[in-house]
N, C-alpha and C positions, 0 to 999 in steps of 0.2 A: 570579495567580489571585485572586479573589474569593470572600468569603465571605458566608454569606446574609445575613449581618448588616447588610455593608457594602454587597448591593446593595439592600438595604432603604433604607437611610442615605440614598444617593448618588441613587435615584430619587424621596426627599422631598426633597430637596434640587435637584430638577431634573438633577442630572448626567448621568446616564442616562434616557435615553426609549426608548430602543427596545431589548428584547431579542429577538437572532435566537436561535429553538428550535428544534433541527434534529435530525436523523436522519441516518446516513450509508445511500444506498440500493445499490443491486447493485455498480453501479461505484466506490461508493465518493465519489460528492458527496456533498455535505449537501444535504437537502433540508426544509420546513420554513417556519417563517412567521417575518413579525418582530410583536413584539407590544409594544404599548405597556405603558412601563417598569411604570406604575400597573397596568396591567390584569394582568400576570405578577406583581404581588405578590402582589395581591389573589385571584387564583383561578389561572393557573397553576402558580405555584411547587410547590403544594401536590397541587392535582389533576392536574395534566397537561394535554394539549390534546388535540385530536382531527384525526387528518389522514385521508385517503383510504389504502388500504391497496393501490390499484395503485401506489402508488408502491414498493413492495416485490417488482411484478411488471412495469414499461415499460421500454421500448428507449431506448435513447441521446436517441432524438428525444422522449422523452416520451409514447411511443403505450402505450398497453395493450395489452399483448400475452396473446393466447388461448391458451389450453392447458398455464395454471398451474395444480396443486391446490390452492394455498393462497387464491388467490381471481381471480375471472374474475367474467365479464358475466351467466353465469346464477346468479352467487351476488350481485349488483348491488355489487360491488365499496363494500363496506361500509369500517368508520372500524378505524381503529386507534390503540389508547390510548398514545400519546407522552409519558412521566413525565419530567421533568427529572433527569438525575443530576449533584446538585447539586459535587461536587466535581469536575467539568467546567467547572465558570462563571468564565467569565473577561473583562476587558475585554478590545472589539477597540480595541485603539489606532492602527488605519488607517480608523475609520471613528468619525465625529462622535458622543459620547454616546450609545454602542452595547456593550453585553453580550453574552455568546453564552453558551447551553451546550446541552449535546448530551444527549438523551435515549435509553433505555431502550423498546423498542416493545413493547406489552404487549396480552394477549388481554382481554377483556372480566372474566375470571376472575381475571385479577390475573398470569397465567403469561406468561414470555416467551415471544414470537412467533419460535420457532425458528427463521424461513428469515430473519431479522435479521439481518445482519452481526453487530451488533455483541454478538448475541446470539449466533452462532456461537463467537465468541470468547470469550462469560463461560463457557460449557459448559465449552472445553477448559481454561481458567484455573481452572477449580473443580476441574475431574479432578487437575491439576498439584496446588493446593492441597491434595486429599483425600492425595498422594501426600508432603506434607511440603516441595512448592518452591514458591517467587516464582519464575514469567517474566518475566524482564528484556530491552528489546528495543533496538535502537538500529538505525533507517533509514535510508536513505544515499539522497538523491532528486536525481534531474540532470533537466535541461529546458532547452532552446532557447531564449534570450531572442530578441527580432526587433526591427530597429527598425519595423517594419512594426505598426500599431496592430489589434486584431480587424476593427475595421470595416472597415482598407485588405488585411486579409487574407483577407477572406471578400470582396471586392468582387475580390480577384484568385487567386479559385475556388482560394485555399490552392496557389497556383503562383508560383515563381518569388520567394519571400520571401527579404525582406534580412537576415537574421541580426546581432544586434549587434557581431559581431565577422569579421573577416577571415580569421581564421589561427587554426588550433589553441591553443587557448589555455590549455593542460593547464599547471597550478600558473605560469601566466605574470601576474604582477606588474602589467606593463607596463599587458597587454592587459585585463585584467580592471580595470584605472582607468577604462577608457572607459565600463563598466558598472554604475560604482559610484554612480551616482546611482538606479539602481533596485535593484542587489544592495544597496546599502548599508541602502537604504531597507527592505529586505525583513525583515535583520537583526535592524535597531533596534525594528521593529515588532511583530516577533515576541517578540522578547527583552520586548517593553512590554504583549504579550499574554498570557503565561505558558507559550509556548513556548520555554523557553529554548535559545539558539544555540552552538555551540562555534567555526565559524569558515563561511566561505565561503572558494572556492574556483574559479580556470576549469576544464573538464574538457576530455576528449578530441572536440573539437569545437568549430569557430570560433560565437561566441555561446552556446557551453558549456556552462553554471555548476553548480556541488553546493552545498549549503548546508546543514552539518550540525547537525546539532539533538541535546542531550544525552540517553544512553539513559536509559532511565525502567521502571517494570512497564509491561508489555506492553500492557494495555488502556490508562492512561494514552500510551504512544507512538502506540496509533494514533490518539487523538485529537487527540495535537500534531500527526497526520501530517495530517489531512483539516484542521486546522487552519489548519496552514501552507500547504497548498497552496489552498488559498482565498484566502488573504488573500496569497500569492505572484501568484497572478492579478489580482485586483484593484488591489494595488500598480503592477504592471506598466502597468494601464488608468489608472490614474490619473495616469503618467508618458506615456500615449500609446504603449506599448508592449505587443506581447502575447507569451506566453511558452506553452507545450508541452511538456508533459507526457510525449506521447506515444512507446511504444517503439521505434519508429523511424520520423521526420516524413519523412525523405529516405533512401533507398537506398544515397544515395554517401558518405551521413554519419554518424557514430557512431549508437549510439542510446541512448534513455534508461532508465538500470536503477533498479533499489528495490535497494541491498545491505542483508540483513535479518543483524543481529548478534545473535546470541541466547545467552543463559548462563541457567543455573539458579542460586538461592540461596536456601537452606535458610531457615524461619523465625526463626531466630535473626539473620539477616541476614549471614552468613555468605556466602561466595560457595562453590557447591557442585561444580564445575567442577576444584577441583587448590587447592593449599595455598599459600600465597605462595612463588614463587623459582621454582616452575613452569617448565621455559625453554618457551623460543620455538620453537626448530628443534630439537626433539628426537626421541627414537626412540620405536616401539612403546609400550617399558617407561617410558615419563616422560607419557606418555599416560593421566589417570584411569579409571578404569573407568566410571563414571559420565560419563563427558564421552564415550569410544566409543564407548556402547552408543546416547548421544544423536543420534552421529554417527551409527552402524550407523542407525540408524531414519529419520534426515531421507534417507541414501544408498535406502534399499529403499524409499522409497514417492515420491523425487523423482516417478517419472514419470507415475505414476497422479494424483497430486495437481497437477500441474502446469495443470489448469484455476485452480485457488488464487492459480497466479503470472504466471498468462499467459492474459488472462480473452477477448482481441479477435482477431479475424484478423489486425489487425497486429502483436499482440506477439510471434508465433511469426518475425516477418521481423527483430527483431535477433539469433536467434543467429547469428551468421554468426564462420566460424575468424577470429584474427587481428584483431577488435574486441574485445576484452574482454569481451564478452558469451561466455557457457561455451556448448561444444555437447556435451561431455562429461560423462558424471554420476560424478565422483572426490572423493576429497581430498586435500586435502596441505595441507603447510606453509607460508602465507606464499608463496600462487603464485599469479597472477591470471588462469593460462588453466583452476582447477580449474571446479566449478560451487559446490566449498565448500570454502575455506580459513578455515586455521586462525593466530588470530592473537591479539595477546597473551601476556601471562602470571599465573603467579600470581591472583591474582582477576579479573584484566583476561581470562583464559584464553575465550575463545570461539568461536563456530562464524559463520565471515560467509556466508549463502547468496548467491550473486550470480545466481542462477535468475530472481529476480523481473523484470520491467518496472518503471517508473516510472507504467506505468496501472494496477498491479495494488491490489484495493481492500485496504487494511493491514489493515482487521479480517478476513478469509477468508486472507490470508496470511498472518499471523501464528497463525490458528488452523491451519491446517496444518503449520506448523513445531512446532508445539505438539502436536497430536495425533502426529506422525510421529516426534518427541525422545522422547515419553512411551512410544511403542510399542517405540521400541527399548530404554528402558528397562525396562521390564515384559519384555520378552523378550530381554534381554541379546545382543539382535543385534551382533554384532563387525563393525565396520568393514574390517577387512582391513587391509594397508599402505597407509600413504600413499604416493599415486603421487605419483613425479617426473618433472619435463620438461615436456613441451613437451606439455598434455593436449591440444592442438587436431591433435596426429600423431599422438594415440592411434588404432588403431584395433580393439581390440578391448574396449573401453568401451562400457555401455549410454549410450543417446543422447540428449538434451535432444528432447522431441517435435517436431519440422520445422515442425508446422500445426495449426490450431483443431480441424480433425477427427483428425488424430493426438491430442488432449490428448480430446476428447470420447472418443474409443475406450477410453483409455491409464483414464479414470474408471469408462465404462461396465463396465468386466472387473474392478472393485476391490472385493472382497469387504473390506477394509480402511475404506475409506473410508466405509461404508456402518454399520460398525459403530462407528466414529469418530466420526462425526457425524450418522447414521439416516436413512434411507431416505427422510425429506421434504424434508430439507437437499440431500442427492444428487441427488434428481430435481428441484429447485428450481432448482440451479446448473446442473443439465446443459440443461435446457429453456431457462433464457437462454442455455447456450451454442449452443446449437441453432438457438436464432433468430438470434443473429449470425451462424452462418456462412451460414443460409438464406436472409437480407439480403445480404448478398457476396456468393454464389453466385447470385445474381439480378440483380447489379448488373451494369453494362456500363463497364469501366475506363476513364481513357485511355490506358494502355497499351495496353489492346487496338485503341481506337481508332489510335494513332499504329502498331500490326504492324500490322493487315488491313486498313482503309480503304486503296483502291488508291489508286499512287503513281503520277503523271508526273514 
């Protein structure tokens, strides 16, 4: 990390010239300018910048899309005031005398711009705060390395990709040496940009990888998360390789999850979750109260909230039984077919949701996990027992939602969520989701090409 002092220093100095000021937008990119090192001392730093404010309302492709409240074409899609939050600022160390930090999108008034990610997420971190806890968060992100470069993968209409690896390569040594010239690379660079790294790893899946990053407050995690996977990407481009994010790139193949680890800790800094010696596999009674009630709340609004964790029409294609992706909504102990286990102890004592994708955006996920903890706390919602077994034979378990229109419905009926986060956040999120599935729903597969096109 950097301090304002020192990127003052470093760009008199010439070290720095360019700093990228960004925003994280619907999905969860940055979006944003780069700005010359001198020109962001001198009037950035301090006042902010000014960007377009569709960018808080287009589609994947960057279109503006019609039939947002917070701003559209008869409102001439005006600016929005982008403040630097300065304890975000960090060197990028995979890119030549370059700073980054992430801003704060702000109303003309000075107020934040509510349908903000990352402003969704200070709301429920304050309510926390109002309540006596630090959110502490820790992300667990998998993706596809290829030896296939963007450009050789978009030139082969994203078919038929060569994966950097052969063979499942789940905690495999061997195979994961093949990739250590881009994993390794990812590490070092992060670890050189102020994300710091706890280890990598290959996952369940040939060309695999996880790459864990240490947990942190909640808002600073999502920033290492949009962090790292930016400069995971470009890494990869830099090496001739592109890498994927996505919650499931292939059918036949695993897919890629977000496991979101979350504990509360008292302002004393305390961990608020169970007292050291806590066990592991314990019963009912060794369970805090304050940590079931956290549970009881993430369990009763999984499904309604599950646009939060599963934002695209293909995030809903990894739950499938039998891949490590949950289709059941439980908990238990230290069990990887729940949708939330429980893991740690003592202070380490937490809740891992494995509900998310790898596309899902961390500041709307993390705020859901947050409003949903906080509700069961405030309403002392009891978790139940934790199930055992084999949760993918459950069958009378409510259900991880199947489809993008399963998750838009599963919203549209949440008097919860509405009060959670207010009724312009809600209809903000549902109208993008809307247009994704109305994009989909309009598209003509190759699947379907390869069923109906008649066959000789």
């Amino acid at each position: 990390m950097m301090s304002e002092a020192q990127l003052v220093a470093e760009v008199e100095r010439g070290e720095i010239d360019t700093v990228i000021t960004a925003f994280p937008d619907l999905y969860g990119r940055l979006v944003g300018k780069r700005i010359t090192g001198h020109f962001f001392v001198e009037e950035i730093l301090r006042g902010g910048m000014h960007a377009c404010n569709y960018l808080l309302a287009c589609d994947m492709e960057m279109d503006p899309t019609p039939g947002y409240a917070y701003t559209s074409w008869a409102a001439g899609y005006g600016d929005v005031h982008a403040v630097p939050d300065l304890s975000s600022l960090r060197r990028v160390a995979w890119q030549p005398n370059t700073a980054l930090v992430l801003c704060d999108c702000l109303e003309e008034g000075g107020e934040l711009v509510r349908v903000a990610p990352r402003s969704v997420l200070k709301t429920q971190l304050a309510r926390a705060a109002a309540a006596g806890f630090e959110v502490r968060i820790g992300s667990e992100l998998e993706f596809f390395l290829f030896s296939d470069s963007y450009a050789e993968a978009r030139e082969k209409d994203y078919s038929k990709l060569a994966t950097s690896g052969r063979y499942v390569e789940d905690y495999h040594v061997l195979s994961s040496t093949f990739a250590e010239p881009v994993i390794g690379a990812i590490r070092k660079q992060m670890d050189a940009s102020g994300v710091p790294v706890e280890f990598s790893k290959g996952e369940w899946g040939p060309g695999q990888h996880e790459i864990n990053l240490r947990f942190a407050e909640a808002l600073e995690m999502a920033d290492r998360h949009v962090v790292y996977k930016l400069g995971a990407k470009e890494i990869a481009d830099q090496q001739g390789h592109g890498l994927t994010f996505m919650a499931k790139w292939n059918e036949e193949m695993a897919g890629n999850s977000l496991h979101v680890h979350s504990s509360l800790w008292d302002t004393d800094g305390a961990a608020a979750f169970g007292a050291p010696g806590t066990p592991l596999a314990g019963t009912q009674a060794q369970a805090p109260d304050l940590f079931r009630h956290w549970m009881g709340g993430l369990l009763e609004h999984a499904r309604e909230l599950s646009l939060f964790f599963a934002p695209t029409v293909n995030s809903y294609k990894r739950y499938q039984p039998g891949t490590f992706a949950p289709t059941g909504i439980a908990w238990s102990w230290d069990n990887r077919t729940a949708g939330f286990r429980v893991v740690g102890h003592g202070s380490s004592l937490r809740v891992e949701s494995r509900i998310p994708g790898a596309d899902a955006n961390p500041y709307l996920t993390f705020a859901a996990v947050v409003a949903a903890g906080l509700d069961g706390i405030e309403r002392k919602i009891d978790p139940g027992p934790a199930f055992q077994g084999d949760v993918y034979q459950a069958e009378d378990l409510p259900h991880v939602p199947h489809t993008l229109g399963d998750g838009i419905a599963a919203l549209e009926k949440s008097t919860f969520a509405r009060t959670a986060f207010g009724d312009d956040v809600v209809d903000h999120l549902l109208h993008f989701a809307r247009t994704e599935r109305g994009q989909f729903d309009s598209a003509v597969t190759d699947w379907e090409r390869r069923r109906y096109f008649e066959r000789v």
